[in-house]
C-alpha positions in Angstrom: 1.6 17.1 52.2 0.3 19.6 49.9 2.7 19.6 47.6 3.1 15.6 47.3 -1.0 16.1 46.4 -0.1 18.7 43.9 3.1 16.4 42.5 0.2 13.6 42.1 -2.2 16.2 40.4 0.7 16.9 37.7 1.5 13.1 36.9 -2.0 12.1 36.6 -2.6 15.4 34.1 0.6 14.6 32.2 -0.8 11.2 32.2 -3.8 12.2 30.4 -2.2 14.5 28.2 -0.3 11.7 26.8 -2.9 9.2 26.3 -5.7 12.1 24.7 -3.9 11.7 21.0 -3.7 7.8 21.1 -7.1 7.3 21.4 -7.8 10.3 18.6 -5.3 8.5 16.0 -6.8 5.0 16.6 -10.3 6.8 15.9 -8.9 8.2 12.6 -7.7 4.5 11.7 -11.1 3.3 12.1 -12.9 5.6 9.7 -10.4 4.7 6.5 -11.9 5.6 3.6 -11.4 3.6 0.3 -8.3 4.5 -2.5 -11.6 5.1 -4.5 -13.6 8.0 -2.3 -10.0 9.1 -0.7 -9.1 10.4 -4.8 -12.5 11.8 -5.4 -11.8 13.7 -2.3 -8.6 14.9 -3.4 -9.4 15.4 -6.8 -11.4 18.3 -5.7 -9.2 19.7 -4.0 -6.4 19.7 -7.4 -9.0 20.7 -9.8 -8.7 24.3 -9.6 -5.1 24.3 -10.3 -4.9 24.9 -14.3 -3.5 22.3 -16.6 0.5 24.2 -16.8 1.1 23.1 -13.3 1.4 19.9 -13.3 4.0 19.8 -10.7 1.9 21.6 -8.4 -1.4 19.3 -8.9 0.8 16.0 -8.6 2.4 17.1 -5.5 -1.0 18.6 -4.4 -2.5 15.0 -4.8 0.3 13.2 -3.1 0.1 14.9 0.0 -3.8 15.0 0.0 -3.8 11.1 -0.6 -1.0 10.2 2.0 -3.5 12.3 4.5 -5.4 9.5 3.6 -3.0 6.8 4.0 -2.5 6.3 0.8 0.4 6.3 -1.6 -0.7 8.0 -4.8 -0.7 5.9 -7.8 1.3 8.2 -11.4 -1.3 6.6 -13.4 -4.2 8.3 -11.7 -3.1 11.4 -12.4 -3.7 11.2 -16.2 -7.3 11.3 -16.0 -7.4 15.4 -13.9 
């Protein structure tokens, strides 16, 4: 008897577990931001990388904008 209690005590945690980051991710969806206010985010964040790496500061972007949801756009990367 005790351990079917303890078997039902497992399942209902596992349970839990699974349904914890479902409800975080649909939160995040929620809160998008605009293209707009998700660069000027990111923008701060590739500022500090001088001008000769321009690799560095488009890939930089990229990734901070997909964070985002975004797919980063080559033209906005003229003006940084």
């Amino acid at each position: 008897m005790f351990k079917s209690k303890l078997f039902g005590a497992v399942i209902a945690l596992a349970a839990v577990a699974l349904l914890a980051p479902a409800t975080t991710a649909s939160a995040a969806k929620a809160k998008r931001i605009s293209y707009d206010e998700a660069w000027a985010e990111c923008k701060k964040d590739v500022s500090f990388l001088p001008g000769e790496q321009q690799g560095a500061r488009y890939t930089r972007g990229a990734g901070c904008m997909k964070k985002y949801g975004y797919r980063l756009k080559k033209s906005s990367m003229s003006g940084m």
